[in-house]
VOGU-3710 file (C-alpha; in Angstrom, 3 decimals, decimal comma):
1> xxxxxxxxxx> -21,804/38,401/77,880  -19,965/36,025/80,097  -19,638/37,942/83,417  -16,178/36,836/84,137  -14,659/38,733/81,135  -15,357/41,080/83,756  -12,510/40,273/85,745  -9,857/41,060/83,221  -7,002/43,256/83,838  -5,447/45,061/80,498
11> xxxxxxxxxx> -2,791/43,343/79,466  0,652/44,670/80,115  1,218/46,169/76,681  -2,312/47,927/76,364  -1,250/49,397/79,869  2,221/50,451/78,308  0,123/52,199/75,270  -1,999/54,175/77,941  0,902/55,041/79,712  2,840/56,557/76,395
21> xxxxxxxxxx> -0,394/57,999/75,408  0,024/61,144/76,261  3,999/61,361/75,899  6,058/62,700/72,346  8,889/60,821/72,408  11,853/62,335/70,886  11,938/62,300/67,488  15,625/62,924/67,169  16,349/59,231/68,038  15,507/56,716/66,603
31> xxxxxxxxxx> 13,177/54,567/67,715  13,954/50,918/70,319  11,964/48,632/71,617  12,792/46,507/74,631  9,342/46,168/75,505  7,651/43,079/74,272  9,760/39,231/74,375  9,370/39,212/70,346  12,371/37,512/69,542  13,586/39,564/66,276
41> xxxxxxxxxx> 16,687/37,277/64,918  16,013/35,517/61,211  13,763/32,795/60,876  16,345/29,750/59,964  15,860/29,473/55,836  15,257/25,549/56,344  12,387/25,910/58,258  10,951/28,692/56,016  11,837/26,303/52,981  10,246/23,329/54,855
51> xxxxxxxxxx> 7,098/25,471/54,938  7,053/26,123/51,333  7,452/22,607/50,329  4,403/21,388/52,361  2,620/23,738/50,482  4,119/23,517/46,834  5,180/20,068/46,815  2,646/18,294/48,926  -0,671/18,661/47,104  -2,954/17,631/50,686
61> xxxxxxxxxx> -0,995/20,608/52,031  -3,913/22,519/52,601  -6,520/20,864/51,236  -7,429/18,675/54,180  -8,180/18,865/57,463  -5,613/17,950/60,024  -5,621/15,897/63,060  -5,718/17,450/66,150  -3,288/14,779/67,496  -1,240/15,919/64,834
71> xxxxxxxxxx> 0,623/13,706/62,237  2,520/10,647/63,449  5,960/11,939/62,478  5,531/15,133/64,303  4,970/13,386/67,468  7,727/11,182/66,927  9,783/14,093/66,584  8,474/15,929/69,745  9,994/12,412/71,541  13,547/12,170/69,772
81> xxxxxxxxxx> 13,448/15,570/71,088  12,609/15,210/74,250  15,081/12,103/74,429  17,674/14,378/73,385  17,341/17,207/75,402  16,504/15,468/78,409  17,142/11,745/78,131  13,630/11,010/78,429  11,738/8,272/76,986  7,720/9,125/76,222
91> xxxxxxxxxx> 5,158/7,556/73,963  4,862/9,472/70,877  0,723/8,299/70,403  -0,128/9,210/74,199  2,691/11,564/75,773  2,688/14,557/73,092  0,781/16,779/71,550  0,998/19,736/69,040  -0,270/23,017/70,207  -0,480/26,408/68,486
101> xxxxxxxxxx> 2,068/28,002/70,792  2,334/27,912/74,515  0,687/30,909/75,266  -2,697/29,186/73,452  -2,500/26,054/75,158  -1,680/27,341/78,845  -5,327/28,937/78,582  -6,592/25,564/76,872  -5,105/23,742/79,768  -6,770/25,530/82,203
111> xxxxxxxxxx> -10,310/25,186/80,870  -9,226/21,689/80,946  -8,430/21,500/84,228  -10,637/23,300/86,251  -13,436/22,058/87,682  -15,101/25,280/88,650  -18,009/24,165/90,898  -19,826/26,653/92,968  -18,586/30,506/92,862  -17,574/30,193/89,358
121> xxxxxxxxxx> -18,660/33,663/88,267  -17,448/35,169/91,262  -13,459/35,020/91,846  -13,227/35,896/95,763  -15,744/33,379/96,778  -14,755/30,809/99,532  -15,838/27,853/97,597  -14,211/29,027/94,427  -10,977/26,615/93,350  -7,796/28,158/93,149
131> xxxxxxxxxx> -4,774/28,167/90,330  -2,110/28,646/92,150  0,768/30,575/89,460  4,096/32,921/90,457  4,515/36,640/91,302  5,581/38,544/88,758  4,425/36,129/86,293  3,130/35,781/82,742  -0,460/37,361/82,732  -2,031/34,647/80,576
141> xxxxxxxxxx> -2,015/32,440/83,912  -4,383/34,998/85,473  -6,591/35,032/82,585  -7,098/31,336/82,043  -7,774/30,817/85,698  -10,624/33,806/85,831  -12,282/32,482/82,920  -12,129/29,339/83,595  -14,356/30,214/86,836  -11,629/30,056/89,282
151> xxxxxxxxxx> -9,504/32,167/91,418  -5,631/33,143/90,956  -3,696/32,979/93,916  -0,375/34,893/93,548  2,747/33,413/95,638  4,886/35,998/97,224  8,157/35,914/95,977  11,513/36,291/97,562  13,735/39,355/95,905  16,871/37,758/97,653
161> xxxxxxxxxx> 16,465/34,886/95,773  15,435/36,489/92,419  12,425/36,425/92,932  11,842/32,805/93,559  7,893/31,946/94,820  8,012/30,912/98,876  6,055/27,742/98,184  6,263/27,250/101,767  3,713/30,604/102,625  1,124/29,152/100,754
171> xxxxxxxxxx> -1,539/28,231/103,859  -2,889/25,121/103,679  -6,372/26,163/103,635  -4,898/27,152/99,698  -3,507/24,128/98,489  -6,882/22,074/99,418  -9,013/24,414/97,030  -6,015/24,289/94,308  -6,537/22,205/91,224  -3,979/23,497/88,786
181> xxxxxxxxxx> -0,232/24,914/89,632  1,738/26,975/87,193  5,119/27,359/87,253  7,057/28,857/84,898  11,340/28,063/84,669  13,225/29,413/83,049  11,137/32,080/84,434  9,471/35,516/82,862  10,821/37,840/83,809  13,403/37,118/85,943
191> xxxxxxxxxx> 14,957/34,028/84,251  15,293/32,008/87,258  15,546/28,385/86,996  13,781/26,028/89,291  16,106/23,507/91,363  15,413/20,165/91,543  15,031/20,485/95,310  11,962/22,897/94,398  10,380/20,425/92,189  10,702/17,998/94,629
201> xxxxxxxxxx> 8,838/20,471/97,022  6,158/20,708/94,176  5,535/17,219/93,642  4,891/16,438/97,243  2,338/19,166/97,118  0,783/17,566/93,948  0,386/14,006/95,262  -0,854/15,454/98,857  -3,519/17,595/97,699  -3,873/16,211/93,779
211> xxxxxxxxxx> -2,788/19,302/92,406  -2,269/19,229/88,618  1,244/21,213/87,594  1,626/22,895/84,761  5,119/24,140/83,798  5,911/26,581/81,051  9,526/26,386/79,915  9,186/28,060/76,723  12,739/29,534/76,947  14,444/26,463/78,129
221> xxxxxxxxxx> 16,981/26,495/74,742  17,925/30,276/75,854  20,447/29,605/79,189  23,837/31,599/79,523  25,262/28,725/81,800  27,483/25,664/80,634  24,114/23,133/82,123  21,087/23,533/80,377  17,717/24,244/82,600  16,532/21,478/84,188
231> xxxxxxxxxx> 13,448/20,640/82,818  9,852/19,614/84,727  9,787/16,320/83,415  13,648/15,823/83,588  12,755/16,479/87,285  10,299/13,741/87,535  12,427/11,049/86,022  15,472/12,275/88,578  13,107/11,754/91,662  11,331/8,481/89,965
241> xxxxxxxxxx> 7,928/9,889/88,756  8,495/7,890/85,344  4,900/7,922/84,665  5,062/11,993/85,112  1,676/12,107/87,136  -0,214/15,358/87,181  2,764/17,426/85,073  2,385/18,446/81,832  5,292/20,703/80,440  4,925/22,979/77,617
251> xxxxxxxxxx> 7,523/24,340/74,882  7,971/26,311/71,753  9,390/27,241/68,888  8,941/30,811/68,813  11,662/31,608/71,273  13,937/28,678/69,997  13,861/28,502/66,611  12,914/32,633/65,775  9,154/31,823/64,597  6,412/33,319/66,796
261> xxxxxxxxxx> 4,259/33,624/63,758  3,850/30,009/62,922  2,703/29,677/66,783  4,280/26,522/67,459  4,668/24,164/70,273  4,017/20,852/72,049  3,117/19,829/75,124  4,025/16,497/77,228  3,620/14,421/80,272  0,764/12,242/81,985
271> xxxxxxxxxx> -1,091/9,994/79,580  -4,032/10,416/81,115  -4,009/14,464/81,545  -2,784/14,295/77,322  -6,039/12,288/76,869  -8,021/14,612/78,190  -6,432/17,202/76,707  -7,006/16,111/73,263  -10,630/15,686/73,837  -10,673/19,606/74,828
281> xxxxxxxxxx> -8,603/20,618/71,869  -11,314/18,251/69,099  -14,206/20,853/70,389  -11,923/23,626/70,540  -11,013/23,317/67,211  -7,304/23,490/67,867  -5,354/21,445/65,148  -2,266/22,807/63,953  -2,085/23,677/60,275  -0,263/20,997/58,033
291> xxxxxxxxxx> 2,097/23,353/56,298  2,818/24,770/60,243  3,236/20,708/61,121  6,232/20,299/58,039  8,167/23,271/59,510  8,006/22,301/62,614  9,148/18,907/62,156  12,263/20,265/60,772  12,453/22,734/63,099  12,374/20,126/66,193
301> xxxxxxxxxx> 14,990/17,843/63,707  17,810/20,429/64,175  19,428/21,551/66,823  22,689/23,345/64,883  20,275/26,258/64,566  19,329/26,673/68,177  23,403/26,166/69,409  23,746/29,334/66,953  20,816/31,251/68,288  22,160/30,880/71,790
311> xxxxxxxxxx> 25,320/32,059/70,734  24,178/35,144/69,660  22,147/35,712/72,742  24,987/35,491/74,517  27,179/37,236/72,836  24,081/40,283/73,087  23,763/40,242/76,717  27,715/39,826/77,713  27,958/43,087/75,620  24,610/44,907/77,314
321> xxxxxxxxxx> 25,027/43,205/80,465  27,868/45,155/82,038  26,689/48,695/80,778  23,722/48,199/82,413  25,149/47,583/85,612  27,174/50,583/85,932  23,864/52,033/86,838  20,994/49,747/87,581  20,632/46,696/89,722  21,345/44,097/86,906
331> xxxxxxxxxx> 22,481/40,925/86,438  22,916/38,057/84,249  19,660/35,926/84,216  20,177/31,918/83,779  18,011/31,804/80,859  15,771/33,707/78,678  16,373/36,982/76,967  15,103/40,001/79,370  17,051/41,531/82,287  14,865/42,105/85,139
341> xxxxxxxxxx> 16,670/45,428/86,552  16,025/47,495/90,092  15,342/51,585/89,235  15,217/53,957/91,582  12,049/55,604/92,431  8,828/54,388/90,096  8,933/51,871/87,882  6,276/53,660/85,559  7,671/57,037/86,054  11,399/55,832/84,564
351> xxxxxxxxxx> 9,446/53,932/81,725  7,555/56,855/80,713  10,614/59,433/80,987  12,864/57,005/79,562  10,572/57,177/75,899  10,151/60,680/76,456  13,675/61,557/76,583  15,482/59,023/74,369  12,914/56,740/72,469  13,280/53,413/74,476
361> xxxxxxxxxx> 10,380/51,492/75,460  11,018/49,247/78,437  8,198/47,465/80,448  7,318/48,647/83,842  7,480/45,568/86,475  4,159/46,573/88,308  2,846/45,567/84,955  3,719/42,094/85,382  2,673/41,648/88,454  -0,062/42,125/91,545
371> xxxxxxxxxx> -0,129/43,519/94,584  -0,003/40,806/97,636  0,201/41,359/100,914  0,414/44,992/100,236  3,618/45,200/98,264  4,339/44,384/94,462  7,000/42,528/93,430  7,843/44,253/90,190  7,668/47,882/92,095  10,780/49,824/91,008
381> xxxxxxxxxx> 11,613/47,089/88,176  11,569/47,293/84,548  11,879/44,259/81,930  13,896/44,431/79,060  13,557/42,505/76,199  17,029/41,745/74,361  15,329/40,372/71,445  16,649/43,190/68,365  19,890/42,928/67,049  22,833/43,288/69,173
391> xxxxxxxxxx> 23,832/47,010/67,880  20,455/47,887/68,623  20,657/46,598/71,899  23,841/47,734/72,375  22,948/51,711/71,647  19,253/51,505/74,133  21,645/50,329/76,661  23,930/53,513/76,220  20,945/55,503/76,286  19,483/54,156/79,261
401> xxxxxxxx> 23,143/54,722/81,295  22,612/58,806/79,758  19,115/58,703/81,166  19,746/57,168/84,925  22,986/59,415/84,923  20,906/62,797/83,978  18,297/61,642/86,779  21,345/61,732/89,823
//
């Protein structure tokens, strides 16, 4: 077997099961789940229709293989898109490219990437290279850098500034042996957006030490402000980096457009990286299905859809929001859909009573995050998911007030 499977942590909702393993939770309430970012509003009928088409009207639908450079109008889409949203201008043949949802093509990326050299199979060695990614963070950064032989380096975050990485305590010594950043704004779990100042700080870094970035921003289309996220490439373009060397930002669908299953996305940015990137994907075997391709063209085609998702996002959290914060630490994110609240006392402890007592599942912010320097960041935290209906919402968030009052 390959010896860095090894390394592996459980991921954060296998730890959740073994933590509720051994608890009954009450049976006189129903059921809630804030625990894992699956949005839950209806998939728009268009893109469902869209989907049926390609397969009843479209004979090829699945009887050939498709590219994996995807079909010419889908990549023309991904650029009206990203002309739209950002007022950039990309090259739809060399710029974009289809992936099967961010989560899959963050661990292609990496394997891309890395050059793992010397120490691959083990992580703490001096010689191994490092993927630098934020802390908490999304644990499929951790992964892809283990297995792809090299070693995550966690930057300390400042709670004062929710949670925002401290680029600056990185040592040097780190950023020589770093060959892939990942950053990750609107962030998860906090829902932080990066400044441009920060990118600025980024790039520097990147040409100095020829650090590849890679920036998830699959909830980007999710904001509760009047300015939408500013975007990695958007970035570039503001501070002249046209040609958007070493960057490659990913999106989605699933959070946007209410279709995790069709595992959607695209990613964009240097030619060259894309070109590499495609050649990785060809062995991988990584092509997006046709009938997925058709949906997601009209999906990326309308944005009436997405205005009306927001909408209802925020209309969820200005409701949840404030009953919240009569008892926890909580606040408005700038994007996303979780609250990232302060508990007292452990984190795992309130999760665990918290189903016990009145049937919500919340995740436990240890679980999204490692120790460094002797403290973790998500210690005393919890993530919450606003993803169900806002009723549903509505009532875990009156439970949760009854549990933190019963606990004073």
């Amino acid at each position: 077997m390959n010896p860095l499977l090894s390394l592996l942590q459980p991921y954060p909702f296998e730890r959740l099961r073994q933590l509720f393993s051994t608890v009954t939770p009450n049976s006189a309430l129903r059921a809630i789940s804030l625990g894992m970012g699956e949005p839950k509003h209806p998939t728009p009928a268009f893109i469902q229709q869209a989907m049926i088409d390609a397969i009843v009207r479209t004979p090829s639908g699945l009887a050939a293989y498709p590219a994996t450079a995807g079909e010419p109008q889908l990549r023309e889409a991904f650029a009206r898109w990203l002309k739209r949203r950002y007022g950039l201008d990309v090259n739809p043949a060399t710029q974009v490219l289809p992936v099967n949802g961010s989560r899959e093509a963050l661990f292609a990326l990496t394997q891309t990437i890395v050059n793992p050299g010397p120490g691959a199979a083990d992580a703490n060695a001096d010689q191994a290279p490092i993927v630098v990614c934020p802390n908490p963070f999304y644990q499929i950064y951790e992964g892809a850098a283990l297995l792809a032989g090299a070693q995550p380096y966690f930057v300390p975050s400042d709670a004062a500034r929710n949670f925002a990485p401290d680029w600056d305590s990185v040592p040097e010594q780190v950023w020589a042996r770093t060959q892939l950043l990942i950053v990750c704004s609107p962030g998860n779990p906090t829902g932080a957006v990066m400044p441009l100042s920060e990118w600025e700080k980024l790039f520097s870094l990147s040409d100095r030490h020829g650090v590849v970035i890679a920036s998830d921003e699959c909830y980007s289309e999710i904001y509760f402000r009047d300015e939408p996220p500013l975007g990695g490439m958007e970035a570039a373009a503001k501070l002249g980096r046209s040609d958007f060397k070493n960057l490659i930002s990913f999106t989605s669908l699933s959070k946007r457009s209410n279709v995790p299953g069709m595992r959607s996305g695209f990613v964009a940015g240097d030619a060259a990286l894309i070109k590499q990137f495609l050649l990785y994907r060809t062995y991988h075997g990584s092509a997006m299905s046709p009938v997925v391709q058709a949906a997601s063209l009209a999906a990326w085609s309308d944005e009436q859809h997405v205005i009306e998702n927001r909408a209802l996002y925020r209309s969820k959290f200005a409701q949840v929001t404030p009953l919240l914060a009569e008892v926890l630490e909580v606040a408005l994110p700038d994007a996303g859909f979780y609250l990232w609240a302060k508990v007292k006392g452990n984190d795992t402890d309130f999760a665990r009573e918290l189903f016990s007592l009145y049937n919500v599942t919340v995740l436990p912010g240890t679980f999204l995050a490692r120790d460094g320097q002797g403290v973790n960041p998500g210690a005393q935290r919890i993530r919450m998911a606003l993803v169900a209906e806002t009723a549903e919402c509505v009532e875990a968030a009156q439970r949760i007030v009854q549990f933190v009052k019963s606990r004073t």
